[in-house]
N, CA, C and O of each residue as an XYZ file, in Angstrom:
648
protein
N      98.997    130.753    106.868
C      99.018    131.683    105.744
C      98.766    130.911    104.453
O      99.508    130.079    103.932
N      97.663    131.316    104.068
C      97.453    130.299    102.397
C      98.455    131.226    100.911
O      98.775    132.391    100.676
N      98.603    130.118    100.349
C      99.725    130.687     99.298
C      98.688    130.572     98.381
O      97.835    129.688     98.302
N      98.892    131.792     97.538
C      98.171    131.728     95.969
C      99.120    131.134     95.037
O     100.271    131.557     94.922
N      98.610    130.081     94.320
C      99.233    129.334     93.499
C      99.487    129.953     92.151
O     100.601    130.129     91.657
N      98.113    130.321     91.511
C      98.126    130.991     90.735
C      98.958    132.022     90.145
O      99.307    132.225     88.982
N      99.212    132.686     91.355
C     100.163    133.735     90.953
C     101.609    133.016     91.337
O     102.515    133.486     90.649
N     101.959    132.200     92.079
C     103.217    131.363     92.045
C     103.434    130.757     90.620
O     104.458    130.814     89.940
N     102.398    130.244     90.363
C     102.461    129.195     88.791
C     102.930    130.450     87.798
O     103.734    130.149     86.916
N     102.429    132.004     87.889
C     102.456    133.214     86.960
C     103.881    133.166     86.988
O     104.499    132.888     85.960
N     104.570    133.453     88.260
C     106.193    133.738     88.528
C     106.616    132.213     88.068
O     107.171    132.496     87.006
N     106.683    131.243     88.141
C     107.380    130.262     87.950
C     107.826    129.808     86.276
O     108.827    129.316     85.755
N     106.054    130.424     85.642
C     106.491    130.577     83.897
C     107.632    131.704     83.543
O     108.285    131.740     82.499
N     107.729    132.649     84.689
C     107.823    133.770     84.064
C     110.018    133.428     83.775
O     110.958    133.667     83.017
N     109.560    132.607     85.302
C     110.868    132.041     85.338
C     111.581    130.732     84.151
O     112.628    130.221     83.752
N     110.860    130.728     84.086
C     111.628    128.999     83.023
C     111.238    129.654     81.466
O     111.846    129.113     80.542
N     110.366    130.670     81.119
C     110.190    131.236     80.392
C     111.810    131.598     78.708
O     112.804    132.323     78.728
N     111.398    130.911     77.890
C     113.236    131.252     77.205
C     113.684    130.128     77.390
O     113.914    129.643     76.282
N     113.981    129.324     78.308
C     115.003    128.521     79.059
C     114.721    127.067     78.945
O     113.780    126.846     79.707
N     115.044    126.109     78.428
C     114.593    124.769     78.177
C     115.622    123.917     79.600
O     115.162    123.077     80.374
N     116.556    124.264     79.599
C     117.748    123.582     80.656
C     117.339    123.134     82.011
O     117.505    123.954     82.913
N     116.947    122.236     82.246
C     116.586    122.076     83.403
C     117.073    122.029     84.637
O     116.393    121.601     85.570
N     118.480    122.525     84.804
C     119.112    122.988     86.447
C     118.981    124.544     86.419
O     118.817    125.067     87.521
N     119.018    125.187     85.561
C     118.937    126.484     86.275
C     117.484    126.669     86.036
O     117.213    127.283     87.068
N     116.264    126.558     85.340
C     114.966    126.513     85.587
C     114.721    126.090     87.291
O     114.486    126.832     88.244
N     114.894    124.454     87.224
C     115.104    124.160     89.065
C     115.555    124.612     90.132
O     115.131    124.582     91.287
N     116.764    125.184     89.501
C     117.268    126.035     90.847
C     116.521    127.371     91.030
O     116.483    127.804     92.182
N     115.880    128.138     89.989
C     115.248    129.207     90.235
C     113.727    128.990     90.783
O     113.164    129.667     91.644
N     113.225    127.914     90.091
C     111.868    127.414     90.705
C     112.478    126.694     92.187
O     111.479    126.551     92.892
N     113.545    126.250     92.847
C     113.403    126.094     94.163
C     113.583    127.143     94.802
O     112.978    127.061     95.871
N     114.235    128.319     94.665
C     114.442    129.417     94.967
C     113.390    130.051     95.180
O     113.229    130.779     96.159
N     112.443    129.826     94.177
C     110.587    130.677     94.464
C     109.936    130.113     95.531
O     109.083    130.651     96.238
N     110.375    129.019     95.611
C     109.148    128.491     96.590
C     109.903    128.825     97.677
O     109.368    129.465     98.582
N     111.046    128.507     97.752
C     111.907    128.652     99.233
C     111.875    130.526     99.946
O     112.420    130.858    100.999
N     111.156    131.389     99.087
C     110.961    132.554     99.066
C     109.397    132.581    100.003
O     109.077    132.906    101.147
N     108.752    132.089     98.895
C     107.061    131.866     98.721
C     106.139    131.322     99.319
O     104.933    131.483     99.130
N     106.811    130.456    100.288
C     106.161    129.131    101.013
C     107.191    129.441    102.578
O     108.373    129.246    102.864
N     105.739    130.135    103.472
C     106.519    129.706    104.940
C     106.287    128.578    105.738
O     105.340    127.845    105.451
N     106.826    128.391    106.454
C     107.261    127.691    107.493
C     107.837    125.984    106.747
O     107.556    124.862    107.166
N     108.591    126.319    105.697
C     109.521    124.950    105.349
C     110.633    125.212    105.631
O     111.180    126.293    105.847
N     111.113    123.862    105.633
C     112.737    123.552    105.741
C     113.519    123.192    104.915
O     114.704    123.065    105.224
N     113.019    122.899    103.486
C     113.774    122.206    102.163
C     112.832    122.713    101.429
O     111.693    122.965    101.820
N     113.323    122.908    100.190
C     112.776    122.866     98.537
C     113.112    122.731     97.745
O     113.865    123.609     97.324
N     112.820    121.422     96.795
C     114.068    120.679     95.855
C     113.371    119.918     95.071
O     112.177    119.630     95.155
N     114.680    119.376     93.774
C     113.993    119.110     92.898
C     115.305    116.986     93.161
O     116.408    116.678     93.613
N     114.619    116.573     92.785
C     114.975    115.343     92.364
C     115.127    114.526     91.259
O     114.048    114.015     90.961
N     116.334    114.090     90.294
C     116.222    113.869     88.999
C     116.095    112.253     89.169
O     116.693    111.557     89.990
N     115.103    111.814     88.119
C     115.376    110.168     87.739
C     116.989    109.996     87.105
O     117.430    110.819     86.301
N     117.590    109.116     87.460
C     118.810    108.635     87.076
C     118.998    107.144     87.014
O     118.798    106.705     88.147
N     119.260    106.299     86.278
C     119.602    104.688     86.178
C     118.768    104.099     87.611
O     119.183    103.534     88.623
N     117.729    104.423     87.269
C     116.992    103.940     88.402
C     116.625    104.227     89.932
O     115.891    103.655     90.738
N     117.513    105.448     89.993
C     116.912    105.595     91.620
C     116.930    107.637     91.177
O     117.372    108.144     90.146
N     116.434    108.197     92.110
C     116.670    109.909     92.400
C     118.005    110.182     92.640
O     118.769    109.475     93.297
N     118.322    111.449     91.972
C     119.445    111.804     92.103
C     119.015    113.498     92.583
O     118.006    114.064     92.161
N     120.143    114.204     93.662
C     119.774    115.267     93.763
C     119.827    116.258     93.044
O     120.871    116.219     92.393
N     119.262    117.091     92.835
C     118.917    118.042     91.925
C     119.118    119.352     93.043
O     119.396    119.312     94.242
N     118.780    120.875     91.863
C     118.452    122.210     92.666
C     117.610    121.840     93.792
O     116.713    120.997     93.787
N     118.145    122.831     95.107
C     117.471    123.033     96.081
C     117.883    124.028     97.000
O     119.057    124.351     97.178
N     116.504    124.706     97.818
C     117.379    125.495     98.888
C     116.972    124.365    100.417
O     116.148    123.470    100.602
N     117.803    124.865    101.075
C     117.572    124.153    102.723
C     119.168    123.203    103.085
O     120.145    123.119    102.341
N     119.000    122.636    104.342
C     120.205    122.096    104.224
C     120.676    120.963    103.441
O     119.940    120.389    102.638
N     122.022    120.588    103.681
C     122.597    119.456    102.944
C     121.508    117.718    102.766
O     120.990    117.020    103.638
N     121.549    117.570    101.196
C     120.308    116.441    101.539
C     120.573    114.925    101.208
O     121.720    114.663    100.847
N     119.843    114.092    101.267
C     120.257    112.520    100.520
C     120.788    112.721     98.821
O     119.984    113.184     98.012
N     122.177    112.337     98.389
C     122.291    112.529     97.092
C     121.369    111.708     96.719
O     120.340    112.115     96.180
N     121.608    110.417     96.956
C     120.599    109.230     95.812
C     119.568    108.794     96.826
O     119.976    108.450     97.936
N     118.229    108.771     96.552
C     117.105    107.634     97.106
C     117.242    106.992     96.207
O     117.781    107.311     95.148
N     116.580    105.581     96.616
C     116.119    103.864     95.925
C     114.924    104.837     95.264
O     114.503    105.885     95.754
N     114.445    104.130     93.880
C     112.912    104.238     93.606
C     112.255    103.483     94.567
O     112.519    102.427     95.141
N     111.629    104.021     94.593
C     110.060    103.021     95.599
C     110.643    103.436     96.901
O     109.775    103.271     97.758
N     111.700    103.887     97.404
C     112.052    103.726     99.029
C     111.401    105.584     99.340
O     111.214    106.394     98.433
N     111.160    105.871    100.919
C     111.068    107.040    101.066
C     109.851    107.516    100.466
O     109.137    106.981     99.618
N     109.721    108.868    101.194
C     108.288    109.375    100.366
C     108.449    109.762     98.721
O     107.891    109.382     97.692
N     109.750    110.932     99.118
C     109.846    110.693     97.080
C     110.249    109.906     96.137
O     110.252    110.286     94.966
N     110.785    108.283     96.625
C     110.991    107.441     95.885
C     109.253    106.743     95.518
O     108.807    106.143     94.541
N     108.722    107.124     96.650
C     107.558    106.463     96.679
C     106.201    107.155     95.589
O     105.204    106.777     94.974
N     106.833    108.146     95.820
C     105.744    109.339     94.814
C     106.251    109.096     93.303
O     105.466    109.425     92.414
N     107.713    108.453     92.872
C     108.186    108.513     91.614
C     107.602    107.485     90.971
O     107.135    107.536     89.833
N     107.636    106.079     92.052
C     107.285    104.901     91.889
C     106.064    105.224     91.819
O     105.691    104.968     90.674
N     105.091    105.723     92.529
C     103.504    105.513     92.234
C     103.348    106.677     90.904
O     102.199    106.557     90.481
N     104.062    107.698     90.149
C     103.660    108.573     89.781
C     102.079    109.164     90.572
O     100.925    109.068     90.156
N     102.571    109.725     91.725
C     101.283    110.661     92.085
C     101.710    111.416     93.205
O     102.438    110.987     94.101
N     101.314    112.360     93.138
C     101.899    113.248     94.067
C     101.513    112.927     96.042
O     100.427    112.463     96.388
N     102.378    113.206     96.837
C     102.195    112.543     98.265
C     101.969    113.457     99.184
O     102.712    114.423     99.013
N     101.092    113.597    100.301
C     100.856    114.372    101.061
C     100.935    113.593    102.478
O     100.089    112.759    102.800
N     101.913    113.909    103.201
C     102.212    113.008    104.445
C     101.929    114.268    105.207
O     102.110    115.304    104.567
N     101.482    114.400    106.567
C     100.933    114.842    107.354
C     102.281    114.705    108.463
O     102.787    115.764    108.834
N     102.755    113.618    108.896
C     103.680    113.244    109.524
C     104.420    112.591    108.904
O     103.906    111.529    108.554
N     106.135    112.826    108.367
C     106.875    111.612    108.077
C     107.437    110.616    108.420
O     107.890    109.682    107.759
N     107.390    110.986    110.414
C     107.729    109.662    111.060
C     106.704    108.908    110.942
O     106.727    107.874    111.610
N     105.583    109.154    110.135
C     104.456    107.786    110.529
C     104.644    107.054    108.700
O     103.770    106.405    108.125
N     105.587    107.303    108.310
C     105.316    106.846    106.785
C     106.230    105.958    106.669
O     107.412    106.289    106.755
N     105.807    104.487    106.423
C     106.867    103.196    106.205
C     107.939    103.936    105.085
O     107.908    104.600    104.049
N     109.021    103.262    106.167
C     110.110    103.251    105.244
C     110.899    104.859    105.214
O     111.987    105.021    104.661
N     110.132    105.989    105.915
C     111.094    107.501    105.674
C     112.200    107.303    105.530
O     112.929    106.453    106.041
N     112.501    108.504    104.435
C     114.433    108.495    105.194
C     114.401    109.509    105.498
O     113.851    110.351    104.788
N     115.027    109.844    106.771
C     114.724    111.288    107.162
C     116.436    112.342    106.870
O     117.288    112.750    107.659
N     116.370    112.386    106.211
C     117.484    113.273    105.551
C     117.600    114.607    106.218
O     118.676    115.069    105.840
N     117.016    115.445    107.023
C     117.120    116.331    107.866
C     115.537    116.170    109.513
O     114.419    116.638    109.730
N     116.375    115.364    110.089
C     115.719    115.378    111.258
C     114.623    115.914    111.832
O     113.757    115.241    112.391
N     114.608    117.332    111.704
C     113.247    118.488    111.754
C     112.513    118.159    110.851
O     111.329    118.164    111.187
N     112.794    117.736    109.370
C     111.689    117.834    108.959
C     110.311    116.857    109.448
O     110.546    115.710    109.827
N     109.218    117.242    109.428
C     107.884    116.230    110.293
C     107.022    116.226    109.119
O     106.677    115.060    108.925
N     106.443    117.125    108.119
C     105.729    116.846    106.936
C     106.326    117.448    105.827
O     107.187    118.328    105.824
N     105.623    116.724    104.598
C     106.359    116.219    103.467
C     105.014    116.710    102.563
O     103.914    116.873    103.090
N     105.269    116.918    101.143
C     104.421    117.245    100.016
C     105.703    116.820     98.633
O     106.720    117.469     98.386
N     105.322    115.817     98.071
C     106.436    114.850     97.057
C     105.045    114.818     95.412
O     103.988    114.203     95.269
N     105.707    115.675     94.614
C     104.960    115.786     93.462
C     105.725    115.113     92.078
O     106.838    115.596     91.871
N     105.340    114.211     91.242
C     106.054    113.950     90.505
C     106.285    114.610     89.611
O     105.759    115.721     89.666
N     107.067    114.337     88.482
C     107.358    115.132     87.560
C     107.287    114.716     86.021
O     108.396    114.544     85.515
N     106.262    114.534     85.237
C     106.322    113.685     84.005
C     106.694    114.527     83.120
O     106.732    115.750     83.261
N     107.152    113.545     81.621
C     107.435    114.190     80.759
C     106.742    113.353     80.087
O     106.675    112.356     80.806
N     106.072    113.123     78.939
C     105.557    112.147     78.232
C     105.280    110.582     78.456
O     105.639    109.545     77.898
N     104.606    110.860     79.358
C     104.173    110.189     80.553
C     105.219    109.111     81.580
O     104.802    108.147     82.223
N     106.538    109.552     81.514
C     106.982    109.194     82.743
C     108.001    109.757     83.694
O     108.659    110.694     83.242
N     108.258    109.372     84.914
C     108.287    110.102     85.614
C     110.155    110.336     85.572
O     110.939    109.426     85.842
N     110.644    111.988     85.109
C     112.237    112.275     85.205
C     112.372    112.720     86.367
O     113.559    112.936     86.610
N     111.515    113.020     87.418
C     111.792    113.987     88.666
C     110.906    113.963     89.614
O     109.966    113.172     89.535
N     111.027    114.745     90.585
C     110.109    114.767     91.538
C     110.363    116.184     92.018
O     111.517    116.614     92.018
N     109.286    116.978     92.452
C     109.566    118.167     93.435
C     109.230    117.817     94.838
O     108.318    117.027     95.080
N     110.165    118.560     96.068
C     109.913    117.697     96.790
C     110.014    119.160     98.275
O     110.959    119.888     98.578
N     108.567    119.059     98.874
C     108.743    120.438     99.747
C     108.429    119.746    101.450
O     107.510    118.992    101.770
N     109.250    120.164    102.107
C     109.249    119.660    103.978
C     108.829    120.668    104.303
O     108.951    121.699    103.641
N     108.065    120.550    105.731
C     108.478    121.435    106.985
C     108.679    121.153    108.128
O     108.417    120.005    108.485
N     109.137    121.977    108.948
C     109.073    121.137    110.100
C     108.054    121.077    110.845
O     108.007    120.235    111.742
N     107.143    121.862    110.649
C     105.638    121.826    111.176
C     104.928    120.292    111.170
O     104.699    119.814    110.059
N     104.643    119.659    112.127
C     103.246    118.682    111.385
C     101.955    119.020    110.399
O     101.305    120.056    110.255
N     101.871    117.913    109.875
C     100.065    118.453    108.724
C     100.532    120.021    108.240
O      99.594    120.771    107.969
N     101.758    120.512    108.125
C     101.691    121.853    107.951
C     101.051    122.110    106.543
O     100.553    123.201    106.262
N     101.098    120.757    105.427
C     100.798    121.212    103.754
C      99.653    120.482    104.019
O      99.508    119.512    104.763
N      98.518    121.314    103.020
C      97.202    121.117    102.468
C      96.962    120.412    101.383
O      97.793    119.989    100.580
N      95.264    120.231    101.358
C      95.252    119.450     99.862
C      95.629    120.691     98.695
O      96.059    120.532     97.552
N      95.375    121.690     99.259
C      95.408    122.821     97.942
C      96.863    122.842     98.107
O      97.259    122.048     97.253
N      97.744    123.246     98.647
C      99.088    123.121     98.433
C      99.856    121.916     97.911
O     100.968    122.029     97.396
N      99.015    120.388     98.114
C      99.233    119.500     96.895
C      99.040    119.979     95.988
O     100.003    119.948     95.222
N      98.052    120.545     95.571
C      96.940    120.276     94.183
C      98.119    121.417     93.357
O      98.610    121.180     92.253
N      98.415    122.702     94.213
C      99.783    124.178     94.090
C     100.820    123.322     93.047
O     101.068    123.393     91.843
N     101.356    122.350     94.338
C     102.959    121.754     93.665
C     102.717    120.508     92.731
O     103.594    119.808     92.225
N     101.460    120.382     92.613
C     101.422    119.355     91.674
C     101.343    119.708     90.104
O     101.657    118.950     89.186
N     100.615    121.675     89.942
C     100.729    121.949     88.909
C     102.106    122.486     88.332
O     102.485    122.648     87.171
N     102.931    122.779     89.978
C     104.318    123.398     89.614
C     104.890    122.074     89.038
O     104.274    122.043     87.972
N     105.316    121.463     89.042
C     105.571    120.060     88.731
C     105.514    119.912     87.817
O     106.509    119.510     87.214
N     104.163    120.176     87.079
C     103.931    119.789     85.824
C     104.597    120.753     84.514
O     104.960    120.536     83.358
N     104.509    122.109     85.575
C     105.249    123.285     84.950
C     106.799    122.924     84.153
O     107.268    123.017     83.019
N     107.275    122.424     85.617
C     108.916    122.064     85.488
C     108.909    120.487     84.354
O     110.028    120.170     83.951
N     108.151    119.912     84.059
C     107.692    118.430     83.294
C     108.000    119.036     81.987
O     108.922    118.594     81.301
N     106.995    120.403     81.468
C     106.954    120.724     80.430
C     107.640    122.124     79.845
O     107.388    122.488     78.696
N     108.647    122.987     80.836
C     109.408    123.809     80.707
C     110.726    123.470     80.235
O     111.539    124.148     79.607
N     110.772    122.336     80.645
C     112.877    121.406     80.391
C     112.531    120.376     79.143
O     111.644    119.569     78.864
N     113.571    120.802     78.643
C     114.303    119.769     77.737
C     114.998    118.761     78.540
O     116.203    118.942     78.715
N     114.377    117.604     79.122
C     115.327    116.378     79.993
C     116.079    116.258     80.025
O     116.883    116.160     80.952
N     116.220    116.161     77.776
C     117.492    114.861     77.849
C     118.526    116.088     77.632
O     119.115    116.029     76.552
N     118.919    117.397     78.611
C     119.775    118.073     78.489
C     120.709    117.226     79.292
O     121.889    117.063     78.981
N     120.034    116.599     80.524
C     120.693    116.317     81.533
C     121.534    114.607     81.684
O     121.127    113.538     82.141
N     122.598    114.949     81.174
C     123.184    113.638     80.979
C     123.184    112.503     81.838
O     123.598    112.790     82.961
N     122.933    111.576     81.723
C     122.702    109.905     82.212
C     120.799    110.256     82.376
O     120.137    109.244     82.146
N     119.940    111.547     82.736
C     118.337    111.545     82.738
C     117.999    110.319     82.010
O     118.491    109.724     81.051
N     117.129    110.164     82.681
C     115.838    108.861     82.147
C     114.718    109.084     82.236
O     114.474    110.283     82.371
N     113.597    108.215     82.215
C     111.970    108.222     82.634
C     112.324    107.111     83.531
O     113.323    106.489     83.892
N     111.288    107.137     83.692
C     111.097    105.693     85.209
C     111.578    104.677     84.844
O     111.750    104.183     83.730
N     111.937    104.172     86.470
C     112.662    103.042     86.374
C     112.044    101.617     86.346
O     111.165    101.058     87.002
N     112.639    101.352     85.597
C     111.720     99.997     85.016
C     111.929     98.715     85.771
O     111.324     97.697     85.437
């Protein structure tokens, strides 16, 4: 089933719309996708904190509070700033597999003046289940959530870790 982005990106302004705060923006933008997007198992947001991800809004089960920067696919997507499209996550050095089922991964960063406070971060348990267009989808949602929040609402937030 292909997702229209477009009209996801329409609902997602419509959502953060007013609202500078960036946990309840996140929690409602994970809530859309976790609506919007079948066959996943997680949808979440990840905050930069003193150097590694910290968990943020999400729906799906219980997840890793903290990744390392650079470790994992979304430490790895924060560290490269660029969004990741794994096909399989048991084949990706270094996974952490924080819910077992999940098999593919789509890890979008999140800038704010050019560095990286977050990451969005969508599984399924499907293999290859996400596309390049469903990168290209969460990479503009991403950018959405980059430029909808006021960061430094979020106490100890940073940009990348240096």
């Amino acid at each position: 089933m292909k997702t229209d982005y477009s009209f996801l990106l329409k609902q997602a302004r419509a959502l953060t719309e007013g609202v500078r705060h960036p946990v309840p923006n996140l929690a409602n933008l994970s809530a859309l996708l976790w609506q919007s997007l079948p066959d996943i198992n997680w949808a979440g947001f990840y905050f930069t904190a003193k150097g590694e991800l910290l968990l943020g809004p999400f729906q799906g089960k219980p997840a890793c509070v903290r990744i390392p920067w650079g470790k994992g696919v979304c430490g790895t997507a924060a560290q490269r700033a660029e969004t990741l499209l794994v096909p399989d996550v048991h084949l990706f050095p270094g996974h952490i597999a924080c819910d077992s089922a999940s098999r593919s991964e789509v890890v979008a960063p999140i800038l704010t003046a050019g560095q990286v406070v977050g990451v969005l971060d969508i599984d399924s348990p499907l293999p290859s289940r996400f596309t390049e267009e469903d990168a290209q989808g969460l990479t503009q949602l991403a950018a959405l959530a980059g430029e909808a929040c006021d960061w430094l609402l979020i106490s100890g937030a940073q940009g990348a870790a240096k």
